[in-house]
C-alpha positions as CSV (number, residue, x, y, z in Angstrom):
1,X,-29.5,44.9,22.9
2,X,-25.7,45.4,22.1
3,X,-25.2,42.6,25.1
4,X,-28.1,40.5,23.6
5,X,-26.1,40.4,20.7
6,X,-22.4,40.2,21.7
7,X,-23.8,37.2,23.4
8,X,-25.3,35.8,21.0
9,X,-22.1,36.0,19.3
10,X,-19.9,34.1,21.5
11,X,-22.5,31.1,21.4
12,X,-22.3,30.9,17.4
13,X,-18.0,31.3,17.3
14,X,-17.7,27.6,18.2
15,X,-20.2,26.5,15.6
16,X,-18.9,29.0,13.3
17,X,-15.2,27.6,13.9
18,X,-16.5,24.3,13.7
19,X,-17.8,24.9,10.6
20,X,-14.7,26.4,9.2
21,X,-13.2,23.2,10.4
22,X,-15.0,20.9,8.4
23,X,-14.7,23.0,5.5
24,X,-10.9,22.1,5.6
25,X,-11.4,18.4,5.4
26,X,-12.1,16.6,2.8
27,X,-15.8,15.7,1.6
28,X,-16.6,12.5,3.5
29,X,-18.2,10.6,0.9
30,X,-18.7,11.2,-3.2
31,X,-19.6,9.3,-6.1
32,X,-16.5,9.3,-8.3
33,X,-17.8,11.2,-11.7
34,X,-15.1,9.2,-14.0
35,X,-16.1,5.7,-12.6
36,X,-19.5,5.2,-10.8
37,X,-17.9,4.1,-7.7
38,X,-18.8,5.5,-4.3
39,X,-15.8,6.9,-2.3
40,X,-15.6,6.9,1.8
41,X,-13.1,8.8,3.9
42,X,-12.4,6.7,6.5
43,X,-10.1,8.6,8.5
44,X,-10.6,12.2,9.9
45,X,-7.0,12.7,11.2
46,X,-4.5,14.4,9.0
47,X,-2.0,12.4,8.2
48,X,-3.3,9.0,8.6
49,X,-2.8,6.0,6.9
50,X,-3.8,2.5,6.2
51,X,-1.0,0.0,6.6
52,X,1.3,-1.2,4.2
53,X,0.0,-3.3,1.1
54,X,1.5,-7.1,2.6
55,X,1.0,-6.1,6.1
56,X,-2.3,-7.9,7.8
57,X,-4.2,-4.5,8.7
58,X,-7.9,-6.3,9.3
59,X,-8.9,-8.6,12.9
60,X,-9.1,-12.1,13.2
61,X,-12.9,-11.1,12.9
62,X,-12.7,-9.0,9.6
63,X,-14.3,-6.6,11.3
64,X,-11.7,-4.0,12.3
65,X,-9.0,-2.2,10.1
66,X,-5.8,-1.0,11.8
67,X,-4.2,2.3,10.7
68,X,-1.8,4.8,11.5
69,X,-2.0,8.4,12.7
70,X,0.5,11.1,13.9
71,X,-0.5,10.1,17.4
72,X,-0.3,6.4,17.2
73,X,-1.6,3.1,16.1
74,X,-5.7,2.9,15.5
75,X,-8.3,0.6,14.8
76,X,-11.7,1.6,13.3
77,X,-15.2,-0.6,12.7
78,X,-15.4,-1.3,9.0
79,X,-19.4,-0.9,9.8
80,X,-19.8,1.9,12.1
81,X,-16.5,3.4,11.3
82,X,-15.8,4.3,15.6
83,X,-12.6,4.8,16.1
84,X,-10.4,4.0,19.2
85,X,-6.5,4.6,19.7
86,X,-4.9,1.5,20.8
87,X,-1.1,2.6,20.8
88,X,0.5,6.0,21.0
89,X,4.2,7.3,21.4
90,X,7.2,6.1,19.1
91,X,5.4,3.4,18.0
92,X,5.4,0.9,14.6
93,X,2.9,-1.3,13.5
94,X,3.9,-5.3,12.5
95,X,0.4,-7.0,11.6
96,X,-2.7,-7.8,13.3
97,X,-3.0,-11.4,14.2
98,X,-4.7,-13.9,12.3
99,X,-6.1,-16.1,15.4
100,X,-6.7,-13.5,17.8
101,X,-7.4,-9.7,18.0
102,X,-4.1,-8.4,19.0
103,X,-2.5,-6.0,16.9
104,X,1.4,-5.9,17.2
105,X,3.6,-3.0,16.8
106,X,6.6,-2.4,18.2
107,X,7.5,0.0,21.1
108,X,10.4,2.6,21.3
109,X,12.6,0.6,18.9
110,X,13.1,-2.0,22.3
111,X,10.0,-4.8,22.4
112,X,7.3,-5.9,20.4
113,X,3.5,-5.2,22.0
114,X,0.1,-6.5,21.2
115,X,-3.3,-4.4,22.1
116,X,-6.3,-6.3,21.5
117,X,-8.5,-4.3,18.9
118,X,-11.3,-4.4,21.3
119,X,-10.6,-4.2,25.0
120,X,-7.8,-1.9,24.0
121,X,-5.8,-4.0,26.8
122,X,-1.7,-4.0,25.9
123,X,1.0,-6.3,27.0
124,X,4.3,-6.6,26.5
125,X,5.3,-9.6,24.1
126,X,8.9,-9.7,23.9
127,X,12.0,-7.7,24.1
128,X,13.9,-7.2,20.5
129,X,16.8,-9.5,20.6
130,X,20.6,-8.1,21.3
131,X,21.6,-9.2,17.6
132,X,23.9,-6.7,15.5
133,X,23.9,-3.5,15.7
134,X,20.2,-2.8,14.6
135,X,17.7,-5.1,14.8
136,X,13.8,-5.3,14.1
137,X,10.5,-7.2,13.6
138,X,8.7,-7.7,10.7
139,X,5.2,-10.4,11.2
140,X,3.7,-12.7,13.2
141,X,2.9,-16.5,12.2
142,X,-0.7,-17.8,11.7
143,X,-0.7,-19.3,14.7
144,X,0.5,-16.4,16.5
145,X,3.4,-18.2,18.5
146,X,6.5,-16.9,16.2
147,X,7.6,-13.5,15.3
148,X,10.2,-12.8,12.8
149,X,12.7,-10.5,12.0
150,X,15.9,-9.8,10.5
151,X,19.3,-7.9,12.1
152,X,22.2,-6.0,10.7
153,X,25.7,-5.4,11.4
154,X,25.9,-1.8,10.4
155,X,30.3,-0.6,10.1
156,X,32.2,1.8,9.2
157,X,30.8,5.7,9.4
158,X,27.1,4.2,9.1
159,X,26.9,3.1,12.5
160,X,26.0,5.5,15.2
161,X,25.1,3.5,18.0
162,X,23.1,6.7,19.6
163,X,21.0,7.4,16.5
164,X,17.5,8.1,17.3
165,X,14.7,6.0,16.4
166,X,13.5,6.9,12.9
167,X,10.0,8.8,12.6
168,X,7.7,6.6,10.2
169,X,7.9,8.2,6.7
170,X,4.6,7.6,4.7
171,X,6.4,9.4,1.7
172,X,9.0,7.9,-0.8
173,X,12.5,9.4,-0.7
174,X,13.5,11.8,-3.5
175,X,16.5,10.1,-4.0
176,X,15.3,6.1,-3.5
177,X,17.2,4.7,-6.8
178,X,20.5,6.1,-5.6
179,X,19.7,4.9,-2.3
180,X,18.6,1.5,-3.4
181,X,22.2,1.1,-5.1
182,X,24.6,2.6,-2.3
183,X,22.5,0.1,0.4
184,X,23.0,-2.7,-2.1
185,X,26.7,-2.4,-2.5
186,X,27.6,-2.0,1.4
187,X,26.9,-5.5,1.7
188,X,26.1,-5.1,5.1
189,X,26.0,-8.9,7.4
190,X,22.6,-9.3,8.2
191,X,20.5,-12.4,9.3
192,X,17.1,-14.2,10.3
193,X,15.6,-14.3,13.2
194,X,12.8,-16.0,14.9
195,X,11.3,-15.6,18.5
196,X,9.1,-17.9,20.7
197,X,6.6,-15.4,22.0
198,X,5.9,-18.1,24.8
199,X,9.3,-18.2,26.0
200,X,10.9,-15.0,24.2
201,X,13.4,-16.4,23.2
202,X,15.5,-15.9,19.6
203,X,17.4,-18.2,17.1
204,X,19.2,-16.9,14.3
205,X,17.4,-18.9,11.1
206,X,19.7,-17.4,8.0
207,X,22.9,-15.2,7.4
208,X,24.7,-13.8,4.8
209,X,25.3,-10.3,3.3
210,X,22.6,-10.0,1.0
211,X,20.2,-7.0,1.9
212,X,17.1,-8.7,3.4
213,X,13.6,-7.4,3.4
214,X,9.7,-7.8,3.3
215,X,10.0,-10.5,5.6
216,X,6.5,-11.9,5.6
217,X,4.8,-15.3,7.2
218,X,2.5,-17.5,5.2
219,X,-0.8,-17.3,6.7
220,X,-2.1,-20.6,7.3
221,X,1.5,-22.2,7.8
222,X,2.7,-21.1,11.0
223,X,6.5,-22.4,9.9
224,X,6.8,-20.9,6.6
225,X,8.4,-17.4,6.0
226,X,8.7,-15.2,2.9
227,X,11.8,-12.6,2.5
228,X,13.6,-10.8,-0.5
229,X,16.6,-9.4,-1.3
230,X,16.3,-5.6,-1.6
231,X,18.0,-3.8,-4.0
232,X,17.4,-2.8,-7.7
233,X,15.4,-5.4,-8.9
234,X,17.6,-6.6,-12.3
235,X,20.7,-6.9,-9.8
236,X,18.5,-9.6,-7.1
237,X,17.2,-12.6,-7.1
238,X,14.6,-11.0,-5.1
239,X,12.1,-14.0,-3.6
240,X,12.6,-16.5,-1.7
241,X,10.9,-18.6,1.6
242,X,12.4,-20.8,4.1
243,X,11.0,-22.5,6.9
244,X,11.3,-21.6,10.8
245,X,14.3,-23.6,11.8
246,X,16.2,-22.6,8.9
247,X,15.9,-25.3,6.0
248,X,14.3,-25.6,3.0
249,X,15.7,-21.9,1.6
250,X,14.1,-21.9,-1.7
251,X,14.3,-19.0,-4.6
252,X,10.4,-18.6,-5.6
253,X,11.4,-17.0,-9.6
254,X,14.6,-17.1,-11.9
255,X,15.8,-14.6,-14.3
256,X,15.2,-15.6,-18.3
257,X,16.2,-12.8,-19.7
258,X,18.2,-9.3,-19.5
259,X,16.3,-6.8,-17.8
260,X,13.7,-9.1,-16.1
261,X,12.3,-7.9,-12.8
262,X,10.1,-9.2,-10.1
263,X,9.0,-7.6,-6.9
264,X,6.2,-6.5,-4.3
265,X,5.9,-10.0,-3.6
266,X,2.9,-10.6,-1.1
267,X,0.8,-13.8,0.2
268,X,-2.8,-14.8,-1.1
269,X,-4.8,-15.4,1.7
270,X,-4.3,-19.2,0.9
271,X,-1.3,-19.5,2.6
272,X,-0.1,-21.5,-0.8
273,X,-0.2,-18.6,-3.6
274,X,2.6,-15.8,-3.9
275,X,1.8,-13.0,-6.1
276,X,4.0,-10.2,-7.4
277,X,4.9,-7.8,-9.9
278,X,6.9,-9.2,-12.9
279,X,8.1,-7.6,-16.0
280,X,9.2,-9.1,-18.9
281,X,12.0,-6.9,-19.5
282,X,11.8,-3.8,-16.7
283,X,9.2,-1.6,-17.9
284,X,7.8,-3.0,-21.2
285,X,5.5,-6.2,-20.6
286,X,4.0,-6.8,-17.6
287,X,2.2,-9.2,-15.3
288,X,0.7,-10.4,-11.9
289,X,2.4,-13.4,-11.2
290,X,1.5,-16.5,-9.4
291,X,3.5,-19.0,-7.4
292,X,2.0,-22.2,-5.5
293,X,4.0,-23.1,-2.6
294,X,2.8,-26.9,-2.6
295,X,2.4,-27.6,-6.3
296,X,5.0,-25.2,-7.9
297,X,2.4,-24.0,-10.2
298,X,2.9,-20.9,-12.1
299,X,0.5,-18.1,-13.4
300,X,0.9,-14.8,-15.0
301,X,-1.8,-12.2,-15.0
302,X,-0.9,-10.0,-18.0
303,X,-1.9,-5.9,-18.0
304,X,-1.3,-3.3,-20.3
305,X,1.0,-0.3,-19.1
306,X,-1.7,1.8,-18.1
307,X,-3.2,-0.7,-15.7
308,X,0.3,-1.5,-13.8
309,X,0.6,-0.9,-10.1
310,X,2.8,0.1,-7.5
311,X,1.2,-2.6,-5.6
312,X,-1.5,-5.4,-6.4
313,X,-3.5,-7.0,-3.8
314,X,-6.3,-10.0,-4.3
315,X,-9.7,-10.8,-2.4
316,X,-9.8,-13.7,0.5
317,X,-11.2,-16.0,-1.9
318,X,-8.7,-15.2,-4.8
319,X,-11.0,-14.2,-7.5
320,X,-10.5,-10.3,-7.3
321,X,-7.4,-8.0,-7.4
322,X,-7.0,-4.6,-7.1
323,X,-4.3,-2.3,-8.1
324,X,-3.1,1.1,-6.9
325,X,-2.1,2.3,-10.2
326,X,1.1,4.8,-11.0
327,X,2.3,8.0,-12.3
328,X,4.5,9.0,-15.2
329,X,8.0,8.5,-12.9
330,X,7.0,5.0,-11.7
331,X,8.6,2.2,-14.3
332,X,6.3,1.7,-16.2
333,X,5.9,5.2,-17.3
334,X,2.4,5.2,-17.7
335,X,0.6,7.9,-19.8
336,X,-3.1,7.1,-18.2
337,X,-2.4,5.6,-14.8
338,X,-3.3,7.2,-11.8
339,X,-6.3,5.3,-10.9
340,X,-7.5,2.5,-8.2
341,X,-8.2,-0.2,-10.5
342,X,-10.3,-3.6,-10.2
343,X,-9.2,-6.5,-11.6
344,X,-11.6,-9.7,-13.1
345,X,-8.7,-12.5,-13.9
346,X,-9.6,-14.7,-17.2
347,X,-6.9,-17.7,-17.6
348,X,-6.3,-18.5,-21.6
349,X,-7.5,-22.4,-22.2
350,X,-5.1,-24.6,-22.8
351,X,-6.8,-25.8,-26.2
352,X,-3.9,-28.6,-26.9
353,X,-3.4,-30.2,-24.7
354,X,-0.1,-30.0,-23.9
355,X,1.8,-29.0,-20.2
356,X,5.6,-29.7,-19.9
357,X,7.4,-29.2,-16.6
358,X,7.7,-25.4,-16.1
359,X,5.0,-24.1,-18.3
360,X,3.2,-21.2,-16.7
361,X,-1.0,-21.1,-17.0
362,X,-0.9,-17.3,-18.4
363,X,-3.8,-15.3,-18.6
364,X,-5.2,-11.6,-18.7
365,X,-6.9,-8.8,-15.8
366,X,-10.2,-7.2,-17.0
367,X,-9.7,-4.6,-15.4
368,X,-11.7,-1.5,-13.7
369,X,-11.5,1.7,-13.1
370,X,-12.3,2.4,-9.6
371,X,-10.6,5.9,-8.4
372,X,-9.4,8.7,-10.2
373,X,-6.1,9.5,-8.6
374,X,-5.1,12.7,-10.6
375,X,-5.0,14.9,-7.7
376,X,-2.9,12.2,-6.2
377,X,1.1,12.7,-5.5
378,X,1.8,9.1,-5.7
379,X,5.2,9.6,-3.8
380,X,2.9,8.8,-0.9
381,X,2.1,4.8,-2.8
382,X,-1.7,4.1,-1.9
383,X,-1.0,0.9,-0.7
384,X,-4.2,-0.9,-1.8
385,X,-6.2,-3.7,0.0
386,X,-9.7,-5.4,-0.1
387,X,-11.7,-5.5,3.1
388,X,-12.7,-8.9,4.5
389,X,-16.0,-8.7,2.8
390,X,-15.1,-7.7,-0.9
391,X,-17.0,-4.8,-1.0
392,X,-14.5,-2.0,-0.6
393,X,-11.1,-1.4,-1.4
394,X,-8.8,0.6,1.1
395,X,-5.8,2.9,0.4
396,X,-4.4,5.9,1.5
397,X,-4.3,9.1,-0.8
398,X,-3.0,12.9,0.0
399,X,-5.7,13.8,-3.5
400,X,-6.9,16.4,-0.9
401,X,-3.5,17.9,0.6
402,X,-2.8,15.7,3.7
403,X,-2.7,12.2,3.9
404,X,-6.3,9.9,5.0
405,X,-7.3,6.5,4.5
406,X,-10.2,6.2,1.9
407,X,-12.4,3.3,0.3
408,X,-14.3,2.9,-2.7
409,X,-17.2,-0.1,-3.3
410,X,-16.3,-2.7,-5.4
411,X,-20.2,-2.5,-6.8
412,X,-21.1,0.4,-8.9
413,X,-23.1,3.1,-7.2
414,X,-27.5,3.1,-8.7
């Protein structure tokens, strides 16, 4: 009997263990009690994360999101939710293509790759250029024949020319602001780049000193590029595009007033429409604002200080936006904001008529609570996106101790 039983007791440890292992992770789905909205874990791996909020993380299908894990680069099937690694080592992730179902990231800090999303089959792409001392891709073009990037000239005791590759951080810095300044003020020599992926070859598109960043192609114009100038936001003139052999440089929004900041610029799906976060001065009125490449039409999106975001994001067909929301130390030093929020846009008629050169078509976000994100340190910024579909909004949270990536239905739970 004693043997019956010590048997019977190695059979059950595994189950028992694996038990005690899924009592660790998080639930896998919930209805959220404060909003009505049904919540999915996406992820099992501790530590992953969706990608960034302007970085393309769905296929050229809509049917795969790309995210990150300790391991590597994955993709998982928005319907089945399978998982397969595509990527692993000291690897980064770009985009995933527009036209086809690569997914680009680059390797060891010394080429770009693509891995299609569902042979997993990688190739090499092209070698990062010998420009400066540092230099890196950021996005692929719509028609998936460009990438672009910028370089620096790193001096003084900054550069260490044996410096290992940086791990990917998913958390903000305790010390960004002072950061943000010090980077600003080295005035470091930095440029543009492009490269032929057919050829792999470069060519330097822009220079200058200004700190350049969130380099981001349009796309459905394969020769139109997106960039800022980092920094703190009331010392830049942060937007601007240009086009792929270097003309055209164009500053998207001008400063009216002391105090005005703009930011988190990203692309509609359009190709045509740049949104980002505007403030109107830093941290006391705020909007979502619009851009049209083509037309140079302007719309703001106003939201009360609650509602403001980290980062907005806006549905393929641009009549949806979502929000990641913030807490008391963001800017806008919200008292209620640490939620995912929905967004219904409602433009104010323009009941006289009248439209000079300049005016801005202003308007208001309805907006919804989606997520409560008390339980959330939003050092870790949730990065929001809408799937292909509409239905569900993506973002990352650590509400449950480690970092996964989570969605919540646009549609109420019955």
């Amino acid at each position: 009997m004693h043997t019956r039983i010590a048997a019977a007791m190695v059979f059950c440890l595994p189950l028992l263990l694996e038990g005690q292992d899924a009592a660790k992770q998080p639930p896998k789905t919930w209805i959220d009690p404060d909003t009505g909205h049904r919540v999915v874990r996406l992820t099992d791996e501790p530590g992953s994360a969706s990608l960034y909020f302007n970085q393309n993380g769905y296929t050229a299908d809509g049917k795969k999101l790309v995210y990150t894990t300790p391991a590597g680069i994955s993709v998982l099937d928005l319907e089945t939710h399978v998982t397969k690694l595509l990527a692993s080592g000291r690897v980064r992730p770009i985009v995933a293509g527009f036209q086809t179902q690569s997914v680009y990231y680059i390797k060891d800090n010394a080429a770009v790759w693509a891995a299609d999303a569902d042979t997993g089959v990688a190739r090499e792409v092209a070698a990062l250029p010998k420009l400066g001392t540092t230099a890196s891709i950021a996005t692929v073009n719509a028609d998936e024949t460009l990438l672009a990037g910028a370089y620096t000239n790193l001096k003084g005791p900054d550069y260490n020319p044996n410096r290992p590759q940086t791990p990917q951080q998913l958390d903000q810095p305790v010390n960004k602001s002072q950061m943000m300044e010090d980077r600003l003020a080295a005035h470091y020599p930095m440029g543009l780049f492009v490269i032929d992926i057919k050829t792999g070859q470069s060519r330097v598109i822009h220079t200058g000193t200004d700190w350049l960043g969130h380099i981001q192609f349009s796309p459905t114009d394969p020769t139109l590029l997106m960039f800022c100038h980092e920094g703190p936001w009331h010392k830049v003139d942060r937007i601007w595009t240009i086009r792929t052999d270097g003309a055209h440089l164009t500053r998207i929004h001008t400063r009216t007033m002391t105090m005005e900041i703009f930011g988190h610029e990203f692309w509609g799906a359009d190709g045509k429409t740049i949104w980002y976060d505007l403030q109107t001065p830093r941290g006391e009125v705020f909007w979502l604002a619009g851009y049209n490449v083509e037309t140079g039409a302007r719309t703001w999106y106003h939201l009360n200080r609650d509602e403001w975001s980290i980062h907005f994001n806006v549905t393929r067909d641009g009549t949806l936006f979502c929000g990641d929301g913030g807490d008391t130390g963001q800017v806008a030093r919200a008292g209620n904001g640490r939620w995912i929020y929905l967004f219904r846009p409602e433009r104010f008629p323009n009941r006289d008529g009248i439209r000079l050169p300049g005016f801005v078509d202003a308007g208001v976000f309805h907006s919804e609570r989606l997520v409560n994100m008390s339980k959330h340190d939003y050092r870790l910024e949730p990065n929001v996106s809408f799937t292909p579909d509409r239905k569900w909004v993506v973002f990352r949270s650590n509400m449950f101790g480690p970092a996964y990536v989570f969605a919540v239905e646009v549609a109420k739970a019955n």
